[in-house]
C-alpha positions as CSV (number, residue, x, y, z in Angstrom):
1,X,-25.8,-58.4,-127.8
2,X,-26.7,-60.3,-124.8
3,X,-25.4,-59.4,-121.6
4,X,-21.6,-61.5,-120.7
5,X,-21.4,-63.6,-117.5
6,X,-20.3,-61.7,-114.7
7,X,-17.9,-63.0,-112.3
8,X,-18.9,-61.2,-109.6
9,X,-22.6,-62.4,-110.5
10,X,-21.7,-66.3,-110.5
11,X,-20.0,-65.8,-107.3
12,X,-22.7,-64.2,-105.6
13,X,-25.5,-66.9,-107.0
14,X,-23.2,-69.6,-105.9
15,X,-22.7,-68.2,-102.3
16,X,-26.2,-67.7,-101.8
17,X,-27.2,-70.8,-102.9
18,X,-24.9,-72.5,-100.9
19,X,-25.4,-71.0,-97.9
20,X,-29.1,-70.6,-98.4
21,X,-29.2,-74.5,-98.6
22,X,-27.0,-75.7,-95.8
23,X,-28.5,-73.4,-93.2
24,X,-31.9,-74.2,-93.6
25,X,-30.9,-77.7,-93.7
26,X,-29.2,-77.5,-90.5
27,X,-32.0,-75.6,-89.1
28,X,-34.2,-78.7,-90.2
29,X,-31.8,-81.2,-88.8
30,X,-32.0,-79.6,-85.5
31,X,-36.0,-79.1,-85.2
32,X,-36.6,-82.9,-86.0
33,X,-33.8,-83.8,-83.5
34,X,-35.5,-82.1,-80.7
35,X,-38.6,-82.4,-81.3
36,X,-38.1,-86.2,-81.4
37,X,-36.1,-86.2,-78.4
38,X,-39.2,-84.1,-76.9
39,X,-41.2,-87.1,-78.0
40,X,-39.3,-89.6,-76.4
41,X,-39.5,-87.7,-73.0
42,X,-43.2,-87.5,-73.2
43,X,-45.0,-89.6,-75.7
44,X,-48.6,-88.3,-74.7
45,X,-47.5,-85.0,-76.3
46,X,-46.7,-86.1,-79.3
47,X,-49.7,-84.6,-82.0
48,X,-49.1,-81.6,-80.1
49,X,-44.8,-81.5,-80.8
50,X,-45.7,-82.7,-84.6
51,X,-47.7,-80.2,-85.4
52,X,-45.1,-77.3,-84.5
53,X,-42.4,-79.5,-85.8
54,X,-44.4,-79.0,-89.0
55,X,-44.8,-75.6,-88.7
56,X,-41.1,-74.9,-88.0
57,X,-40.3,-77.2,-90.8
58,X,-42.3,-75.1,-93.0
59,X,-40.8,-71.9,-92.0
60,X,-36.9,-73.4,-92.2
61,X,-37.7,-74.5,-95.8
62,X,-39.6,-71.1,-96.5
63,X,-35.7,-70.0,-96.1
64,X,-34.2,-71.8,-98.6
65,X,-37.0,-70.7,-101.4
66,X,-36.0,-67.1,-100.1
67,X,-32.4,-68.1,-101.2
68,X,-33.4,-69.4,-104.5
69,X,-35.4,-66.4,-105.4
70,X,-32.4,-64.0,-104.5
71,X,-30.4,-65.7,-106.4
72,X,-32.2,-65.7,-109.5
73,X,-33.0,-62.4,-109.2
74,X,-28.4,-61.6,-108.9
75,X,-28.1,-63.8,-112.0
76,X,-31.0,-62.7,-114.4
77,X,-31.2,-59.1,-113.1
């Protein structure tokens, strides 16, 4: 017999998806905003502020896959 849905499980994947999606994406929102607000202040530095935008992109997103793996591991586990 296969193991029944637990409530408790679906709550928890739902919560950690959900929050392990909007916070990142908030986090995301936020590094583009200021780094383009740095950019308008000094265009000259611009390569420079895209590069560790990128970088901080990376690690925001980096999140969100952390999130998904957890919450596979709560449902199938």
């Amino acid at each position: 017999m296969g193991k029944g849905v637990n409530m408790y499980d679906a709550i928890s994947v739902g919560i950690t998806m959900a929050l392990g999606g909007a916070v990142p994406a908030i986090a995301i929102g936020m590094i583009v905003t200021a780094a383009l607000k740095a950019i308008g202040r000094n265009p000259e530095a611009a390569s420079a502020i895209q590069t560790n935008m990128i970088l901080g992109l990376a690690f925001a997103e980096a999140i969100a896959i952390y999130s998904l793996v957890v919450a596979l591991i709560i449902k199938f586990v």
